[in-house]
C-alpha positions in Angstrom: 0.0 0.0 0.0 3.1 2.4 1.2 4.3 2.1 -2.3 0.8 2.6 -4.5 0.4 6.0 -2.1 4.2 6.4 -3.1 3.1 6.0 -7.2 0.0 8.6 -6.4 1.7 11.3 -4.9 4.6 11.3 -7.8 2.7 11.2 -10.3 0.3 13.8 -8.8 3.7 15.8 -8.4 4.3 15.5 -11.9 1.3 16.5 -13.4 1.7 19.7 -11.4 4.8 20.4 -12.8 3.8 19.9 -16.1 0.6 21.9 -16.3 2.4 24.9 -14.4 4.0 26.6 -16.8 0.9 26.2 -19.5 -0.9 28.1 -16.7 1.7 31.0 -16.9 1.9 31.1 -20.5 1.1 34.5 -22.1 -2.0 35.6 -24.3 -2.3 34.4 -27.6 -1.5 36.7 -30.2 -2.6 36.0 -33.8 -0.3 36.6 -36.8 -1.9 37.6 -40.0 -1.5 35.7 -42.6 -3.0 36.5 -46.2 -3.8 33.7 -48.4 -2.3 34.6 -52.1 -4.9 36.2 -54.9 -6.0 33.3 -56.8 -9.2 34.9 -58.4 -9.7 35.9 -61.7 -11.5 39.0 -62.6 -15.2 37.8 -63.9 -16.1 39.2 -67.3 -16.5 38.8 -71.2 -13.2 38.0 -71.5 -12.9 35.0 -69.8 -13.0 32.2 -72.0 -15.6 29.8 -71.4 -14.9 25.9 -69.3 -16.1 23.8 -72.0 -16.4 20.8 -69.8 -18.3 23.0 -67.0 -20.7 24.4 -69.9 -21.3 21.0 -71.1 -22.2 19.7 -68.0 -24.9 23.1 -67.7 -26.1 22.7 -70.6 -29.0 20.3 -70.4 -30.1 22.2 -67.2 -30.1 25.3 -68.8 -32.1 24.2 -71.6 -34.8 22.6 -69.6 -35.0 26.0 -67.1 -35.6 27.5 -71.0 -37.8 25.3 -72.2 -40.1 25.9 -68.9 -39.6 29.7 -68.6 -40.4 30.3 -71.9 -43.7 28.2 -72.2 -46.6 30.3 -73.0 -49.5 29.7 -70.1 -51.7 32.8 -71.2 -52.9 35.9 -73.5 -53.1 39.1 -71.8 -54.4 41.8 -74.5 -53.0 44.7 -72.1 -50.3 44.8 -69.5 -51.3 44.5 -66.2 -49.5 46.9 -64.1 -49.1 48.2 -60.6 -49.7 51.9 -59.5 -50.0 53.7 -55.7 -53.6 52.8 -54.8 -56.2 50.1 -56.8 -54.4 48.5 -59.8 -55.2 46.2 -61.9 -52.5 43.9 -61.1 -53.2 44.6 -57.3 -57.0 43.5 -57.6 -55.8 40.5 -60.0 -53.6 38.6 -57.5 -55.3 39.8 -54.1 -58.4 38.1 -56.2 -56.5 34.9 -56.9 -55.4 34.6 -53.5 -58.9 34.8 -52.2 -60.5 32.3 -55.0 -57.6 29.7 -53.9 -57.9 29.7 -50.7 -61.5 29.2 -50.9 -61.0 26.7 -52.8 -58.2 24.8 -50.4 -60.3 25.3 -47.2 -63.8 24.4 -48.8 -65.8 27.3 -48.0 -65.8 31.4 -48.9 -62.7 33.2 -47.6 -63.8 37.1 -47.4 -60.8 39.3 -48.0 -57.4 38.9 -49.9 -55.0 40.8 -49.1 -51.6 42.2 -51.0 -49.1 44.9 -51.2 -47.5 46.4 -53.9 -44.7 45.8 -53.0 -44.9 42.0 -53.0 -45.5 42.1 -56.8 -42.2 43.0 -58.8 -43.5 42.9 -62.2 -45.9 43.3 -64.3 -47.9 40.9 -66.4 -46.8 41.7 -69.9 -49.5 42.4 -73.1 -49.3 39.8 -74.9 -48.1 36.4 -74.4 -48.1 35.3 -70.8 -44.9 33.0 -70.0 -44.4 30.9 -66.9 -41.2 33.4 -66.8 -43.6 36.4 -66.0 -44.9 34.6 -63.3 -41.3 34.0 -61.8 -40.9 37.8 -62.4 -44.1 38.9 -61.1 -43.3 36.8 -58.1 -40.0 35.6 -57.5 -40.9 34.8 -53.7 -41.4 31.5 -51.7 -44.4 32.7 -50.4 -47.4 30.2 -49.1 -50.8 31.4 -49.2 -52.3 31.5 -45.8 -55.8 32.4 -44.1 -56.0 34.4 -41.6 -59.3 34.7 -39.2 -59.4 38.0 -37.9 -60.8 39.6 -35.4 -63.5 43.3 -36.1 -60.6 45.0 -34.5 -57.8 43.7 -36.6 -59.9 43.9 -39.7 -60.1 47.7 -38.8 -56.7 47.9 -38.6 -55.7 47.1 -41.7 -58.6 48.9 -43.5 -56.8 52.1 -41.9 -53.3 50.8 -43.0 -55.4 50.1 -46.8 -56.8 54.2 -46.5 -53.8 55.6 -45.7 -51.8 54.1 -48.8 -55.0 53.9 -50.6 -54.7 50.0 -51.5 -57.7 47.8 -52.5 -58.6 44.8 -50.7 -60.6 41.8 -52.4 -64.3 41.3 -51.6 -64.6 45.0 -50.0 -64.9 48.1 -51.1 -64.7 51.5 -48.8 -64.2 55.2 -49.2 -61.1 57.4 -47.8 -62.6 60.2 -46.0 -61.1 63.9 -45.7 -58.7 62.9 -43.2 -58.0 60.1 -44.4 -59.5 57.7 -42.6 -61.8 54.6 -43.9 -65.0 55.0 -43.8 -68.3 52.7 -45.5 -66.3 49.7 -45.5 -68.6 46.8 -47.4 -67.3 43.2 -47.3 -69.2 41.2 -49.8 -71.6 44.2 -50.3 -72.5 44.5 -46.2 -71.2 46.6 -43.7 -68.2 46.0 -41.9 -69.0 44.5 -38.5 -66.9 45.4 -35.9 -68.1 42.3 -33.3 -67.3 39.7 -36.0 -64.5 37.6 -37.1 -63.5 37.7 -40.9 -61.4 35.1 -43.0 -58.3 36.9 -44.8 -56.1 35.7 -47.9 -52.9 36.3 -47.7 -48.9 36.0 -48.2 -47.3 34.4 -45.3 -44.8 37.5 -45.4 -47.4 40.1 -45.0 -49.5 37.7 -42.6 -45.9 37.9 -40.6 -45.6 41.7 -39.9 -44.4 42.1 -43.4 -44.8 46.1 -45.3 -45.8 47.1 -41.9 -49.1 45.2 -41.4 -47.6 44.3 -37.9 -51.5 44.0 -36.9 -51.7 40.6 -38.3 -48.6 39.8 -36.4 -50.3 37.5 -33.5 -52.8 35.8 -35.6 -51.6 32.2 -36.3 -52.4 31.7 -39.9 -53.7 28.4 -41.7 -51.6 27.3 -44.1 -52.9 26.1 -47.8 -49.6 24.2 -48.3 -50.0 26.5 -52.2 -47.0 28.5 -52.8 -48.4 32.4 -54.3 -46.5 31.8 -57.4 -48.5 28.5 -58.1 -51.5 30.0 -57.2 -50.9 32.8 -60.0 -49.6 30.3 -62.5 -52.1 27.5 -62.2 -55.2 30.4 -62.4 -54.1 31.2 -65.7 -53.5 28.1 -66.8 -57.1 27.3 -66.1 -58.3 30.5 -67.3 -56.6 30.0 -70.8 -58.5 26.1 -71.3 -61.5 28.0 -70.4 -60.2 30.4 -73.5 -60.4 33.3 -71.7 -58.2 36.4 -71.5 -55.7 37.2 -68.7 -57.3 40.6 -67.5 -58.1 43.1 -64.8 -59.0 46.5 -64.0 -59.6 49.3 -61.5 -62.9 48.7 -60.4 -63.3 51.5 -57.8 -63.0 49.6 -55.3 -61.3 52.4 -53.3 -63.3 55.4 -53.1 -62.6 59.2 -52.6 
């Protein structure tokens, strides 16, 4: 036993000794070292990989061959402006058709900013490219149920930038305040809860609409951009134009 004890306390008696001076060492003190310039400037004048482009290619053609695959007619642009657009109305409309449609009874608003749409729908042919343009965004169409005093809120938010929301129409009073809001053609009741199609972005706090913020939102599992594209691919078997217009649904 006299000699395990003996073994313990030595070795104990090293390991002191050893860890001693890493305990006094001084602060560490990076040296800079800069890797050498290995890039190449980017530009016309680089000559192409052929074996890189190669490998691209059939990719590139099939992202082609989809962009450029005409889904609709649209005999004039559909374009955004401050206040009701057409282009405004058109997709806030969508949203609120689809989403009907995915939770199997009437959703009563949609709801979009213009600043969610980044292009306009071009006169003319309508590619599946426009609708990437038009929306380039991940977004999921939600539903929101929202509450009278929620509902108010963002009809304030709507008067103030003058923007149109689907299935209501109101007037922007003198100082500037809404004022005769109609939801499906009846006054706006304060007491009541109302369904709302939207973005998950601006259903998020997104543009400012901070007052949807705590409602949870029901998903659709329908991206936005599918929404758009799959509308006018059924208008187009139905043979009908790709159109919208102010209707007045914002009122002075």
């Amino acid at each position: 036993m006299q000699f395990i004890r003996s073994r313990v306390a030595a070795l104990g008696l090293l390991a002191t000794v050893a860890l001693a001076p890493a305990c006094q060492r001084g602060a560490y003190l990076p040296k800079t070292q800069l890797a050498p310039v290995t890039a190449q400037p980017v530009g016309k004048a680089l000559p192409e990989n052929a074996q890189a482009a190669a490998t691209i290619a059939p990719y590139r053609q099939r992202v082609t061959d989809q962009m450029t695959a005409v889904i609709g007619q649209a005999p004039v642009a559909l374009t955004k402006n401050s206040g009701e657009s057409p282009l405004s109305n058109f997709v806030a409309d969508i949203q609120r058709v689809r989403a009907s449609r995915e939770l199997g009874k009437p959703v009563e608003l949609g709801v979009m900013s213009n600043g969610g749409l980044r292009a306009p729908i071009p006169a003319g042919a309508v590619t599946m490219g426009s609708v990437f343009e038009l929306m380039p965004f991940e977004n999921e169409l939600v539903v929101l149920d929202a509450s009278g005093a929620v509902v108010q809120q963002l009809f304030t938010y709507a008067a103030r930038i003058k923007m149109a929301v689907s299935g209501a129409t109101y007037t922007v009073a003198a100082d500037g305040k809404p004022q005769d809001i109609l939801i499906n053609g009846q006054p706006f009741d304060a007491s009541r809860t109302y369904t709302v199609a939207i973005s998950d972005y601006l259903a998020g706090g997104g543009d400012n609409m901070v007052f949807f913020k705590p409602i949870k939102p029901r998903g659709t599992g329908v991206l936005l951009r599918s929404a758009i594209a799959e509308y006018i691919q059924e208008q187009t078997k139905q043979g009908k134009p790709i159109e919208a217009k102010v209707e007045g649904r914002v009122k002075f």
